[in-house]
N, C-alpha and C positions, 0 to 999 in steps of 0.2 A: 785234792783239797781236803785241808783236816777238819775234823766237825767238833765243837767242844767238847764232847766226850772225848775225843783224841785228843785233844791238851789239857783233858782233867786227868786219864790214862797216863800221860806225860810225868803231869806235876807230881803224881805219886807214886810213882816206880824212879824215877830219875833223881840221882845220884851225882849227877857231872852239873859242878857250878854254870858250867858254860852253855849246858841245855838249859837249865833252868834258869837262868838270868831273867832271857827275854822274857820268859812268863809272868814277872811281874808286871810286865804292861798288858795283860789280858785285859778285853774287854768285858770278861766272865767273869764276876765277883766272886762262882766259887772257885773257880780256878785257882784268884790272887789267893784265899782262904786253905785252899787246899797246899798249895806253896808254902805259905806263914807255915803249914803243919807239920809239913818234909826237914826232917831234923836233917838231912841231906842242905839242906838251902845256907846259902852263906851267908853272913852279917851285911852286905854290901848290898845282896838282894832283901834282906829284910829290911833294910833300910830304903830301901827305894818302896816298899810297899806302903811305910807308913804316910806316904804322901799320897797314895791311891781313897776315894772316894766313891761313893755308891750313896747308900742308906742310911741312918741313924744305926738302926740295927747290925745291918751288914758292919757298915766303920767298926761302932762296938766290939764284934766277934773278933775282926781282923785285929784292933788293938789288944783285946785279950789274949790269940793265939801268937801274936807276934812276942808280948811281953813274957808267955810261958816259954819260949821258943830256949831252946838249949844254946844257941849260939848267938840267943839278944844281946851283945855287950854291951858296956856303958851308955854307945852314939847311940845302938838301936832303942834303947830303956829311953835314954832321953824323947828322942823324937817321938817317942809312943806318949810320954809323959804330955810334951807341948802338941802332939795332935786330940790325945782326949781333954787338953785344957782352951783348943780353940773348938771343939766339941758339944760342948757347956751351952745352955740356954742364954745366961748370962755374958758367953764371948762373943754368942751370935749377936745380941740386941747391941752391945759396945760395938762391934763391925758394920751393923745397920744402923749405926748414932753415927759414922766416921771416926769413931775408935773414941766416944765422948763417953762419960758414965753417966748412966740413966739415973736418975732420982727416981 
């Protein structure tokens, strides 16, 4: 049985798209965090991260290191773009309206 230290160990030594894939489904936020930072990670896997959730904060760091990320392309920029825009105080209360605008 591996312990999160062995899949934080993983995400930053690991080089092989194909080990490191699965890792964006960790249920260890710094894992996913540690992954967005492995300039080894592919666009496909950074893409899938930006739909991972945790924290206000945690989210935050992870959109930050996804968008520095050397291999963010257009899709991955975008998706980081509309996950810090459903993010927003403002998109929470319009999803808590039923997507109405608040006066």
């Amino acid at each position: 049985m591996h312990t999160p230290a062995d899949w934080l160990k993983l995400t930053r030594a690991g080089a092989d798209g194909a080990v490191l894939h699965p890792l964006a489904h960790s249920p260890y936020v710094f894992v996913r965090q540690a992954l967005a930072a492995n300039p080894a990670t592919a666009p496909r896997t950074l893409l899938e991260l930006t739909g991972t959730r945790d924290s206000p904060w945690n989210d935050n760091k992870l959109l930050l290191l996804l968008a520095q990320h050397p291999h963010a392309d257009r899709t991955v920029l975008r998706a980081v773009l509309d996950a810090a825009a459903r993010s927003t105080p403002a998109a929470r209360a319009r999803a808590g309206a039923g997507g109405r605008q608040l006066a």
